[in-house]
C-alpha positions, 0 to 999 in steps of 0.5 A: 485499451485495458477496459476491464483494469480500468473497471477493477481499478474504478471498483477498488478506488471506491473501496477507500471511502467505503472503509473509512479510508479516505475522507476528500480525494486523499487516497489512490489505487492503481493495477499494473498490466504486465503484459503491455507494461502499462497501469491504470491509476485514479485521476489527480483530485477528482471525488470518490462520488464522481469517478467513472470507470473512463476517468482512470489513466493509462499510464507507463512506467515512465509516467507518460499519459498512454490513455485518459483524459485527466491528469494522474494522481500526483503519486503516479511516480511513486507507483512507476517506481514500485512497479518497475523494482518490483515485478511480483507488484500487481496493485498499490493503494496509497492514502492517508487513513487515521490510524496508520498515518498516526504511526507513520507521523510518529515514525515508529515500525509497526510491530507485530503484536497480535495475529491479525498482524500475523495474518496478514504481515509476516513482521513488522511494518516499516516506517521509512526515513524522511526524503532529503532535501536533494530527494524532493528537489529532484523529484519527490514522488520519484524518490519516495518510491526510491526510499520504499525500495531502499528501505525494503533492500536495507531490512531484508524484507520480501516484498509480498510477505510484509505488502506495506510501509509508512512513509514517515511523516507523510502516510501508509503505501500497500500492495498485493498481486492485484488491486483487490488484495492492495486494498484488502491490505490496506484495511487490515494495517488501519486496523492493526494499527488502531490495535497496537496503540489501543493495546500499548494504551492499556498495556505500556509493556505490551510485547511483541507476538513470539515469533512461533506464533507469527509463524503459525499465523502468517504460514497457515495463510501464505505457507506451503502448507497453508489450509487457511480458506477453501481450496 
């Protein structure tokens, strides 16, 4: 069952360490298959260098194992809920890279001060409250997924415009429409979050990008009219 998803998300699962995004087995990606309702996700704390594409578990959206041999990753929960609140989902990445997880321990909303944020993210990327006490007693990779909604239904924010959030205190989730672009969006915020601090080090009054040019940046990628890239 949903070989080539499984294939894809072996693929991508290897993309972390090859970015510098994972060091140990700190990291996940997953794809969802709207059609039958399941996703494949990496199995709970098995190294990069071992996986097989047959290692990845089928899963549905209610955390039931449908295929595989492994258990799933521990964050398994927190995808379901994504996927279940967010149709437009097609692929998640978690892990707990060096520079996006210092902001998200800082607990600080990365802002838009350049254009390869712009790019990419049309806005800020949020960094969420801390789980209550209540939350991870019923159930904490469950209500994570609930404090990304939440937070996301609270700003206002389109979930494919702005494809990440910081967990506070813990580390950074993205998306996309696939996996690949899960983790291409993943790339790009490690990267946007080194920037904003080494420029905020060089500039402690470093502003935020004038809207008109997140505007530009972000449409000439994703806009209507968008003519970034080839046809």
């Amino acid at each position: 069952m949903l070989e080539a998803i499984k294939e894809e998300v072996w693929k991508q699962n290897l993309e972390l360490p090859k970015h510098g995004l994972v060091k140990f087995t700190w990291g996940n990606v997953s794809a969802m298959d709207r059609e039958s309702g399941y996703f494949v996700i990496k199995p709970s704390g098995v190294s990069y260098e071992d996986l097989k594409p047959s290692d990845m578990v089928v899963v549905d959206l209610d955390n039931n194992i449908i295929e595989g041999e492994l258990n799933p990753s521990s964050d398994t929960p927190t995808h379901a809920i994504l996927y279940k609140q967010f149709p437009e989902l097609g692929g998640i990445v978690h892990t707990h890279s060096t520079w996006a997880t210092a902001w998200a321990e800082s607990g600080v909303d990365v802002m838009p001060m350049g254009t390869t944020h712009a790019d990419t993210f049309y806005g800020s990327v949020p960094c969420t409250r801390y789980l209550t006490q209540e939350e991870i007693d019923s159930g904490y990779e469950h209500e994570t997924g609930n404090v990304i909604a939440e937070t996301f239904r609270e700003r206002e924010l389109g979930i494919l415009d702005v494809p990440a959030i910081l967990l506070h205190g813990h580390g950074p989730f993205t998306w996309g429409k696939d996996a690949k672009s899960a983790v291409y969006n993943a790339v790009v915020l490690e990267e946007i979050c080194k920037m904003n601090l080494l420029a905020r080090q060089i500039n402690s009054y470093a502003t935020e990008l004038p809207q008109r040019v997140l505007d530009k940046h972000y449409l000439r990628k994703h806009g209507k009219d968008a003519y970034y890239g080839q046809k």
